[in-house]
PDB file with SEQRES, HELIX, SHEET and CRYST1 records, atoms N, CA, C and O in Angstrom:
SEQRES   1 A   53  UNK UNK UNK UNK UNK UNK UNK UNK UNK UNK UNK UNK UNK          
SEQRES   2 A   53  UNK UNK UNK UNK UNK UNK UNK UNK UNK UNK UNK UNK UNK          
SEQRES   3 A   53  UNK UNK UNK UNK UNK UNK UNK UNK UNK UNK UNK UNK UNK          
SEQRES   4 A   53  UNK UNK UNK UNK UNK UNK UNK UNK UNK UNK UNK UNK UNK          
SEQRES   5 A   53  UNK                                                          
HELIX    1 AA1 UNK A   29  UNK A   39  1                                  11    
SHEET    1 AA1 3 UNK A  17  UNK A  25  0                                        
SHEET    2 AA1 3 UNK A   6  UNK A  14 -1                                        
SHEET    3 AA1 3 UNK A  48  UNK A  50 -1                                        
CRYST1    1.000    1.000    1.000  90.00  90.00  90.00 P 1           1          
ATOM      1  N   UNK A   1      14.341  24.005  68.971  1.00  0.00           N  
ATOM      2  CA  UNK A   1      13.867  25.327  69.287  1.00  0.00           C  
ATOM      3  C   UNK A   1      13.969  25.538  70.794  1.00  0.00           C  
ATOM      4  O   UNK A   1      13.514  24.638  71.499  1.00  0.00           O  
ATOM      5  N   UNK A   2      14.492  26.578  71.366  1.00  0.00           N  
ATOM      6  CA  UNK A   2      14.652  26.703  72.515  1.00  0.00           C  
ATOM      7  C   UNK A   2      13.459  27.912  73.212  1.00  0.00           C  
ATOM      8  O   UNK A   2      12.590  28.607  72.687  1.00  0.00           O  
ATOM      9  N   UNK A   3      13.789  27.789  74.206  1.00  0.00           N  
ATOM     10  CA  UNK A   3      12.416  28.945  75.047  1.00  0.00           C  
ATOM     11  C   UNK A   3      12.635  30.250  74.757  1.00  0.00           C  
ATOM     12  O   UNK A   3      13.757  30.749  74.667  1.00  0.00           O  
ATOM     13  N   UNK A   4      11.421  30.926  74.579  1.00  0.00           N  
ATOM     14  CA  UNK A   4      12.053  32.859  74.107  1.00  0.00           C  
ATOM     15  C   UNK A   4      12.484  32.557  72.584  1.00  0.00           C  
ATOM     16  O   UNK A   4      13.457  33.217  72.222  1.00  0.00           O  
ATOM     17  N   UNK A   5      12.002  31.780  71.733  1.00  0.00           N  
ATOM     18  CA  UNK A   5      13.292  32.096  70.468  1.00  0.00           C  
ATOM     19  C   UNK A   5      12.077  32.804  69.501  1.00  0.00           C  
ATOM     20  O   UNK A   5      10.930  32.905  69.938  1.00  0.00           O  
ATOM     21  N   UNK A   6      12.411  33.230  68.292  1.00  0.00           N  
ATOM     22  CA  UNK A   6      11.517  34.247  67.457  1.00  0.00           C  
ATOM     23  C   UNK A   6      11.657  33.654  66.389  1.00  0.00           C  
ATOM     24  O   UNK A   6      12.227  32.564  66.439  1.00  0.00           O  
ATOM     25  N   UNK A   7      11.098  34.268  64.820  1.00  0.00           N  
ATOM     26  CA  UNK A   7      11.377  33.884  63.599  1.00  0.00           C  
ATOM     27  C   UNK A   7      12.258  35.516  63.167  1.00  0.00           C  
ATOM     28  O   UNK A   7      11.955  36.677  63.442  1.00  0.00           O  
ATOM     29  N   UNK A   8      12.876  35.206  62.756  1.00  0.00           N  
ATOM     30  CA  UNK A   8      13.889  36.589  62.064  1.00  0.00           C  
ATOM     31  C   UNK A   8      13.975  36.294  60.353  1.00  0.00           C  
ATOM     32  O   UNK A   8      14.062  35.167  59.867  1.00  0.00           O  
ATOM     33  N   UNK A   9      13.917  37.950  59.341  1.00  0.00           N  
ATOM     34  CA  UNK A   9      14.407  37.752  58.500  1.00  0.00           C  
ATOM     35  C   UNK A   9      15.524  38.321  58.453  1.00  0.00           C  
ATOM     36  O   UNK A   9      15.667  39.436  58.955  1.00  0.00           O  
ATOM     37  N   UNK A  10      16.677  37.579  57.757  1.00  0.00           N  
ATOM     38  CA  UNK A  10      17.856  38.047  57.736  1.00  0.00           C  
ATOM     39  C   UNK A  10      18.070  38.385  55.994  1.00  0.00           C  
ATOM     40  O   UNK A  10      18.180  37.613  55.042  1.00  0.00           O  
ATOM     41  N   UNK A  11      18.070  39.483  56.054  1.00  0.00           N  
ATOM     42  CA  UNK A  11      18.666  39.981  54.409  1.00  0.00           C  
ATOM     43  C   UNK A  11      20.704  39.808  54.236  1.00  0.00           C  
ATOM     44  O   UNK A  11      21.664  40.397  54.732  1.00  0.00           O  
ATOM     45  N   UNK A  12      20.534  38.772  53.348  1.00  0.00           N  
ATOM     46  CA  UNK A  12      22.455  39.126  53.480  1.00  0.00           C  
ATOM     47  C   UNK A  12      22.306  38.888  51.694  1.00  0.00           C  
ATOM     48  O   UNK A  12      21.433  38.494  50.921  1.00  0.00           O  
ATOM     49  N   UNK A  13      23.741  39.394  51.606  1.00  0.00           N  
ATOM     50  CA  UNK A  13      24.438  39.418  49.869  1.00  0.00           C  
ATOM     51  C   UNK A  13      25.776  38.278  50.070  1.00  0.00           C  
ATOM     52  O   UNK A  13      26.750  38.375  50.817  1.00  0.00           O  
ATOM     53  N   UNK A  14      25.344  37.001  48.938  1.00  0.00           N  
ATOM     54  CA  UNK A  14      26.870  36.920  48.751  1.00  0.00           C  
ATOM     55  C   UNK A  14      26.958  36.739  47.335  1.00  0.00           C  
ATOM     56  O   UNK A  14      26.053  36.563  46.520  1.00  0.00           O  
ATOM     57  N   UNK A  15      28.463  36.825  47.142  1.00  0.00           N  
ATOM     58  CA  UNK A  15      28.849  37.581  45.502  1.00  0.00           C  
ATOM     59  C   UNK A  15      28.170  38.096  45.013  1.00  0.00           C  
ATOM     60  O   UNK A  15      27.714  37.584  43.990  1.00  0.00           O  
ATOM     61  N   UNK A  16      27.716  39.338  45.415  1.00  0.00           N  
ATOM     62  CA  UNK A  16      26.438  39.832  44.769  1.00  0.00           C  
ATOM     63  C   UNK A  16      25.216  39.822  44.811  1.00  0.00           C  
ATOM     64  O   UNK A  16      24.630  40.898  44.697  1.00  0.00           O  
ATOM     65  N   UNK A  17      24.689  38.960  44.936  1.00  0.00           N  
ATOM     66  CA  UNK A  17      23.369  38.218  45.458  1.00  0.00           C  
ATOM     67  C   UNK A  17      22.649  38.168  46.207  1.00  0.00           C  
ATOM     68  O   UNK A  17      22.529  37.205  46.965  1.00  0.00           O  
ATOM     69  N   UNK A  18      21.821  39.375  46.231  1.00  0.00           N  
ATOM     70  CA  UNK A  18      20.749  39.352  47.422  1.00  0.00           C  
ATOM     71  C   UNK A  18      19.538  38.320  47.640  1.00  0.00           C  
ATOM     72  O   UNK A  18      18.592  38.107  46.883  1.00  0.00           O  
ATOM     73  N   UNK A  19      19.849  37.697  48.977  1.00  0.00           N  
ATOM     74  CA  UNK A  19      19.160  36.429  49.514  1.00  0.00           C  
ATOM     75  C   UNK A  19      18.173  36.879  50.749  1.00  0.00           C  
ATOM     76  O   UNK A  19      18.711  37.738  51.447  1.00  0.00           O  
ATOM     77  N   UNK A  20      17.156  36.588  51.085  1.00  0.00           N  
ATOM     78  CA  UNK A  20      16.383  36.545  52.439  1.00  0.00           C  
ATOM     79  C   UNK A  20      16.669  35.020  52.722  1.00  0.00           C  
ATOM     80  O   UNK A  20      16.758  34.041  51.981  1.00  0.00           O  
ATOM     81  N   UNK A  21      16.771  35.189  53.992  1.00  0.00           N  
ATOM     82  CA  UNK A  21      16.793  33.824  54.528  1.00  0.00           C  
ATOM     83  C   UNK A  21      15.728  34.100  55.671  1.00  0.00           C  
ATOM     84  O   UNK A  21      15.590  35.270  56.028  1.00  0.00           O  
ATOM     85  N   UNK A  22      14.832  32.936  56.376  1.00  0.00           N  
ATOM     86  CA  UNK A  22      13.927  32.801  57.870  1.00  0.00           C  
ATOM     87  C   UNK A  22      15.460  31.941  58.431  1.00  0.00           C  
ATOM     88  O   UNK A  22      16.262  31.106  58.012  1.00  0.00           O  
ATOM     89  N   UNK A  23      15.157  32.956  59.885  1.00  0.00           N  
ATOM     90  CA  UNK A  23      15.920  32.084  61.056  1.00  0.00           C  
ATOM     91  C   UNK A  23      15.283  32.181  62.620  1.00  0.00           C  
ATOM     92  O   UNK A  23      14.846  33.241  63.069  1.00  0.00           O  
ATOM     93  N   UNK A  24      15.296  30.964  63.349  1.00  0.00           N  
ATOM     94  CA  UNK A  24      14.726  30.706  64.494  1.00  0.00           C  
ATOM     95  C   UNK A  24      15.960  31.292  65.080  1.00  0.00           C  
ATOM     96  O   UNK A  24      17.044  31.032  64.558  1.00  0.00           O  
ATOM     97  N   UNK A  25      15.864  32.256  66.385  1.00  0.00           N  
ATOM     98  CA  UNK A  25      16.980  32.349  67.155  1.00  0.00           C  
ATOM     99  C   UNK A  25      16.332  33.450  68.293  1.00  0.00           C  
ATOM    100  O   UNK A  25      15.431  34.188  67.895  1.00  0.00           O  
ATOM    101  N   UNK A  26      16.634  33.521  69.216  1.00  0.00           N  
ATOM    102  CA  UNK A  26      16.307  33.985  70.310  1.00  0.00           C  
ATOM    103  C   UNK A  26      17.192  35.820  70.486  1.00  0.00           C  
ATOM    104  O   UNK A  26      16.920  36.441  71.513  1.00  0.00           O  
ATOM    105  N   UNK A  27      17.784  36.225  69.855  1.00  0.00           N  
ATOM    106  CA  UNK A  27      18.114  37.386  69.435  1.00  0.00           C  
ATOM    107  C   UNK A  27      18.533  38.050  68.132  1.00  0.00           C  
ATOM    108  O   UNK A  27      17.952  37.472  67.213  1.00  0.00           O  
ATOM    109  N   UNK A  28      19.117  38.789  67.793  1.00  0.00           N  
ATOM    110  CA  UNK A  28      19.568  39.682  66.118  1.00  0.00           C  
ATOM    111  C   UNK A  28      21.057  39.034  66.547  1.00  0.00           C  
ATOM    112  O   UNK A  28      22.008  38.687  65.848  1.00  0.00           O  
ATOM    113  N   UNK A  29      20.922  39.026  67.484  1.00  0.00           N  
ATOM    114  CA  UNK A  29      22.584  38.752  67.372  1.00  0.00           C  
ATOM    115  C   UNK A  29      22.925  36.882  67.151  1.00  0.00           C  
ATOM    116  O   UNK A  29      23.739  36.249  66.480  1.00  0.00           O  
ATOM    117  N   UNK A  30      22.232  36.647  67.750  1.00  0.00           N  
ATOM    118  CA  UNK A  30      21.443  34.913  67.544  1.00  0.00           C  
ATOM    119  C   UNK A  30      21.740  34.510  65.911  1.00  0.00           C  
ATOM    120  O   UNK A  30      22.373  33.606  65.367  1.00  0.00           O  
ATOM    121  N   UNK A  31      21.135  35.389  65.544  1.00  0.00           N  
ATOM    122  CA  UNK A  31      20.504  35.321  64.255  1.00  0.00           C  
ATOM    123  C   UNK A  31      21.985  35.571  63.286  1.00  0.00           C  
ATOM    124  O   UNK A  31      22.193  34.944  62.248  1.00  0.00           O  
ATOM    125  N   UNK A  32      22.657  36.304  63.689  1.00  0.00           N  
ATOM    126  CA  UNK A  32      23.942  36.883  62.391  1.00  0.00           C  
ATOM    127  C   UNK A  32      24.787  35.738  63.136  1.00  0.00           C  
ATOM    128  O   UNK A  32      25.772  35.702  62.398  1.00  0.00           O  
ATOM    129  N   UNK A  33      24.990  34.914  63.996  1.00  0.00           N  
ATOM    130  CA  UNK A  33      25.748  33.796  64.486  1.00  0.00           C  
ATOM    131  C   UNK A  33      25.380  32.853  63.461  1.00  0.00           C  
ATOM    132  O   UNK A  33      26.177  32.381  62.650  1.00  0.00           O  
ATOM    133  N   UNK A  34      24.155  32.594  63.519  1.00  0.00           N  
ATOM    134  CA  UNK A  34      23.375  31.223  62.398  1.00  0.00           C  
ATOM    135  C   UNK A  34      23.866  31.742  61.249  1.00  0.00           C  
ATOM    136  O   UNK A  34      24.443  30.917  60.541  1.00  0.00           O  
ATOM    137  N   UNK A  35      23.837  32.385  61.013  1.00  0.00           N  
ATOM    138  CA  UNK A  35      24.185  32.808  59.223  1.00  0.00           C  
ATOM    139  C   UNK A  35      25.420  32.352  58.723  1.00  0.00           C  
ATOM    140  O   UNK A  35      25.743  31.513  57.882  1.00  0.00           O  
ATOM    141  N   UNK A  36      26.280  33.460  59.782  1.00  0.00           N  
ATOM    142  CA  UNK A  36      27.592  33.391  59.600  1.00  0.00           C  
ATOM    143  C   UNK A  36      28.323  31.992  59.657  1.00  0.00           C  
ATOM    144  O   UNK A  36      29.121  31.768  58.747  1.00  0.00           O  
ATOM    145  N   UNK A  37      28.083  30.729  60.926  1.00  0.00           N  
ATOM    146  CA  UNK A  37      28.090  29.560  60.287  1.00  0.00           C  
ATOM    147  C   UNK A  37      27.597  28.778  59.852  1.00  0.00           C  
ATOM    148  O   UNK A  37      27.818  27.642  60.272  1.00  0.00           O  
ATOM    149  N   UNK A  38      26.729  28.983  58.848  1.00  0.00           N  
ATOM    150  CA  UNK A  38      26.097  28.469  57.835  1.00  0.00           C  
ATOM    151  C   UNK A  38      27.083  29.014  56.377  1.00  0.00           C  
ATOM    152  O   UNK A  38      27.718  28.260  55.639  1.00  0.00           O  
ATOM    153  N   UNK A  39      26.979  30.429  56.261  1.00  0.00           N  
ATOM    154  CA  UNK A  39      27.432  30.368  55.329  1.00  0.00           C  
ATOM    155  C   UNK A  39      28.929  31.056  55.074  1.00  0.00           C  
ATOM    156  O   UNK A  39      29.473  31.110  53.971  1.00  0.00           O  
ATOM    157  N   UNK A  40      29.526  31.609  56.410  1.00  0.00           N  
ATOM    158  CA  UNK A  40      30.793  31.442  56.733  1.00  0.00           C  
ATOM    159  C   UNK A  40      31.434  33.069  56.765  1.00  0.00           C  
ATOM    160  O   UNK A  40      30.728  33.945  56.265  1.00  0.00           O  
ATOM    161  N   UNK A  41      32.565  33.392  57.266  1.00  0.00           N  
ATOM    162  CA  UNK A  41      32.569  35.378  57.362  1.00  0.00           C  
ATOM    163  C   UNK A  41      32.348  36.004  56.485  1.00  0.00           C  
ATOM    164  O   UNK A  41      32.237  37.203  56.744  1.00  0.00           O  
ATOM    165  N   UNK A  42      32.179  35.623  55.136  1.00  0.00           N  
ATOM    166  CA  UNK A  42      32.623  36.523  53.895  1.00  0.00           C  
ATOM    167  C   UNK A  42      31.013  36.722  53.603  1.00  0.00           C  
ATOM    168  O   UNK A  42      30.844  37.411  52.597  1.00  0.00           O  
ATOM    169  N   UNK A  43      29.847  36.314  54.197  1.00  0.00           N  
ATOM    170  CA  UNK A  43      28.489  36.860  53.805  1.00  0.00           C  
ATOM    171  C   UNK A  43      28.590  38.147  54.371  1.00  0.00           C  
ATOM    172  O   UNK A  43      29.229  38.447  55.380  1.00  0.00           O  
ATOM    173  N   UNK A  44      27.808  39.003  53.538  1.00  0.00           N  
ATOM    174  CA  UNK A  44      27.554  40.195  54.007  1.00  0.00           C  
ATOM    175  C   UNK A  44      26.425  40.063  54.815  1.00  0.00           C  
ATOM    176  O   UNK A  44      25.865  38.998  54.556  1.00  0.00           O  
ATOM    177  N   UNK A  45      25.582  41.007  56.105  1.00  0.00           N  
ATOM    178  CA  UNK A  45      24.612  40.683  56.198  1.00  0.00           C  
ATOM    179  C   UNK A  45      24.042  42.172  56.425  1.00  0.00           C  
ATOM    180  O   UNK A  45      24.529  42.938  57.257  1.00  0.00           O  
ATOM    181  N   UNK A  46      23.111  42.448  55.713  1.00  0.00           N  
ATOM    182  CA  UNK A  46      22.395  43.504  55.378  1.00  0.00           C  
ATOM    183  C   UNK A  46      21.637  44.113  56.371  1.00  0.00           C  
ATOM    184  O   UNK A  46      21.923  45.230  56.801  1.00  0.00           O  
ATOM    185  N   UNK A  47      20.487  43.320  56.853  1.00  0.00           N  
ATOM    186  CA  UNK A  47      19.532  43.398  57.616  1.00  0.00           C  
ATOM    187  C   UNK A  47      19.103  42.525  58.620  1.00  0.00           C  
ATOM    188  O   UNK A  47      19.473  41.381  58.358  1.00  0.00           O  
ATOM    189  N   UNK A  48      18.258  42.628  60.021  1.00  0.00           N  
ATOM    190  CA  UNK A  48      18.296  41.141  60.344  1.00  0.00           C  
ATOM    191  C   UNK A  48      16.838  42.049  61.402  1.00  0.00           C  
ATOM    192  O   UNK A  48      16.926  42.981  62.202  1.00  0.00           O  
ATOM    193  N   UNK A  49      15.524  41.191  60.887  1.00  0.00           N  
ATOM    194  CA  UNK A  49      14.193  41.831  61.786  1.00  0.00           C  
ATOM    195  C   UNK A  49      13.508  40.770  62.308  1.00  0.00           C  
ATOM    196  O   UNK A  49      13.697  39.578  62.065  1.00  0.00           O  
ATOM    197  N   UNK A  50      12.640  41.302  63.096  1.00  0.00           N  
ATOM    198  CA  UNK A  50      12.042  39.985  63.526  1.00  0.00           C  
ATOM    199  C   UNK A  50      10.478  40.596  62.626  1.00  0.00           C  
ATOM    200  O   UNK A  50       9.885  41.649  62.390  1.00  0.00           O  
ATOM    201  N   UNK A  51      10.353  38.888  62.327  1.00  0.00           N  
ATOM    202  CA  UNK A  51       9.012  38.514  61.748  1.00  0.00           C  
ATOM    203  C   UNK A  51       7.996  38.607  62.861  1.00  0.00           C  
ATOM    204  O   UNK A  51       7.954  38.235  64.034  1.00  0.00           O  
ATOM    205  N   UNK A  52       7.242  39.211  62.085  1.00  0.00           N  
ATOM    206  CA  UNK A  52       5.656  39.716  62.401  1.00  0.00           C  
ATOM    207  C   UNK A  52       4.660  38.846  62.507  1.00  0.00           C  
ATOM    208  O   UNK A  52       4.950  38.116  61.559  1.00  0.00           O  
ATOM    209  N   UNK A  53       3.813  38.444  62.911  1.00  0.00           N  
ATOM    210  CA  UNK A  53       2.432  37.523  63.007  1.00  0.00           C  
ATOM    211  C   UNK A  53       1.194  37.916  62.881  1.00  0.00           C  
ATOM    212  O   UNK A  53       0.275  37.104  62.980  1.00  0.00           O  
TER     213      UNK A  53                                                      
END                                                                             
């Protein structure tokens, strides 16, 4: 975990399949980086907010 980073939910679809995922990352844009290699270009990604406390 680095300094400044947040919890984000990221809403993405793949084949169909709407998933929430939690991601630690220090921006939205942070956040669709982690996704994308995790689960590679062809996820869609829907939404991406930061979690609330």
């Amino acid at each position: 975990m680095r300094c400044g980073s947040k919890c984000f939910i990221v809403e993405i679809e793949i084949k169909g399949e709407k998933q929430t995922k939690s991601v630690t990352a220090r921006t939205p844009v942070d956040a669709r980086k982690t996704i994308r290699l995790e689960y590679g270009a062809e996820v869609q990604i829907r939404s991406v907010r930061e979690e609330k406390r």
